[in-house]
C-alpha positions, 0 to 999 in steps of 0.5 A: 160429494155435495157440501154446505158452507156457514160462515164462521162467526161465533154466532153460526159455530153451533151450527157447524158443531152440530152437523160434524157430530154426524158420523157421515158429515165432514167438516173443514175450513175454506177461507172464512167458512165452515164446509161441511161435507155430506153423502146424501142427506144433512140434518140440522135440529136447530135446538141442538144448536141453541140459535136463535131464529134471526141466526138460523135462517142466516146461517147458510151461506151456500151450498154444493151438489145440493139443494135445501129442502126443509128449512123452517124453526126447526130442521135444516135438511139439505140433500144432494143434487 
């Protein structure tokens, strides 16, 4: 299981709200951070979520088994490792 880990601060909650609403995705707290659990491949519209650019590319906080590979104003795709 590969995971990504968003701090949670009110202004990065969309983005972990988005991403659970993906039946494949889990999403669980761990101390102060939003893990969020995925198989393969995790895709995040940064319009769905509403964030601005600053809150977007600060987002993420980590991740697990995984490695990001799209990042930019739009998508945040991440796959595992």
């Amino acid at each position: 299981m590969s995971a990504l880990y968003v701090l949670d601060v009110p202004e990065n909650r969309p983005v972990a709200e988005v991403a659970a609403r993906d039946r494949s995705v889990s999403s669980r707290r761990v101390g102060p951070y939003f893990e969020l659990v995925f198989d393969r491949v995790m895709v995040i519209d940064r319009r769905a979520t509403g964030c601005r650019h600053a809150v977007w590319y600060s987002s993420v906080a980590g991740t697990r088994a995984a490695r990001i590979t799209q990042w930019d104003k739009d998508v945040l795709r991440i796959e595992a490792a």
